[in-house]
N, C-alpha and C positions, 0 to 999 in steps of 0.2 A: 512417887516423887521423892527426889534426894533433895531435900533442905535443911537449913535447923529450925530447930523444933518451932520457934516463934514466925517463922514464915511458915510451915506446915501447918500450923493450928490454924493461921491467920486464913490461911489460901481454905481450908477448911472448912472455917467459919462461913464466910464468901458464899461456897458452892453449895453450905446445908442453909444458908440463910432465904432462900426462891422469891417470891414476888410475893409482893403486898398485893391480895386480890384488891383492894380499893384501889389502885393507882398500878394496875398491867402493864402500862407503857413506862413506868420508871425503874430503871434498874441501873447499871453503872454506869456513873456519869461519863462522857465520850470525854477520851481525854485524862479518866483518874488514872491513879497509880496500877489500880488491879484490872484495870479495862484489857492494857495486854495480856499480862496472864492469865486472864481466864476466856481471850478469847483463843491465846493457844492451846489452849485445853482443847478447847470445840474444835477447833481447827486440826486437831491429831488426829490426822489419818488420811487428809482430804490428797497430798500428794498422790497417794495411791489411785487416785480417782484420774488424774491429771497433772500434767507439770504445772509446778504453780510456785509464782516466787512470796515469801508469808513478811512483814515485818510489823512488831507489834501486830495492832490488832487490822491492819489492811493486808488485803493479796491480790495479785493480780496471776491469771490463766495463760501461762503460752500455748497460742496454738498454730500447728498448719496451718499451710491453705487447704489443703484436703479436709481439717476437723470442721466440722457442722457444729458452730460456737453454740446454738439452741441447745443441742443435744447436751455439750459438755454443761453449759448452764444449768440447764435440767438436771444431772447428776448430780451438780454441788449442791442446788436448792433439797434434795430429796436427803442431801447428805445430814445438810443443816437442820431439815426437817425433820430426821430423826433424832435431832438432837436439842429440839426445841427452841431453833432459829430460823432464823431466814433470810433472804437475800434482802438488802435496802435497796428498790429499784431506784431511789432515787442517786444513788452513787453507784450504779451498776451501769459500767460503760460498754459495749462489744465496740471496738474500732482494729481499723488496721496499724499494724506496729509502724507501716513505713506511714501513717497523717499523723502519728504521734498523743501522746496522752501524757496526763500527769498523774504522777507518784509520790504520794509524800512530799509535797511540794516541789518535785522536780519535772522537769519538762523532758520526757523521754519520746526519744522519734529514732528510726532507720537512718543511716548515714546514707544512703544511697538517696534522702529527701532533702537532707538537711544543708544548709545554706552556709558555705565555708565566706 
């Protein structure tokens, strides 16, 4: 990683500091400063798995209509799993691009749906 030295120690700190076994389910808060970068840390590499667009700590998967979304899913989760994550099914959407989904609080849909 190229940074100065006080953001290196800091990013660091961060990834040698792991979970409080009392409290497994707490770790960066959703939202904090360091949430993105250290979910792009985990997230280095997943393009190669799949096209996938990353910002901060959300992504979303483009796929065909030929790709079988299970399968590609399946690859990320195994991805994440070796890396000591996982997927939140509860924010885990498979939809088609032209019914449209939201990103980062935008409303993205297929022009060929969308209502001029």
């Amino acid at each position: 990683m190229i940074a100065p030295t006080k953001i290196l120690t800091g990013t660091l700190r961060c990834l040698k500091a792991g979970v409080n076994p009392e409290f497994p389910e707490q770790g960066t808060p959703q939202g904090g400063v360091v949430s993105p970068l250290l979910a792009n840390i985990t997230l280095n590499g997943v393009e190669e798995l799949h096209h996938v667009i990353r910002y901060a700590d959300d992504m979303v998967a483009i796929l065909k209509p030929e790709d079988d979304a299970e399968e590609i899913l399946g690859r990320i989760e195994a991805f994440l799993t070796s890396r000591g994550c996982s997927i939140n099914e509860m924010m885990t959407l498979v939809v088609r691009a032209i019914d449209g989904f939201d990103f980062r609080q935008l409303a993205l849909q297929s022009p060929e749906k969308r209502e001029v």
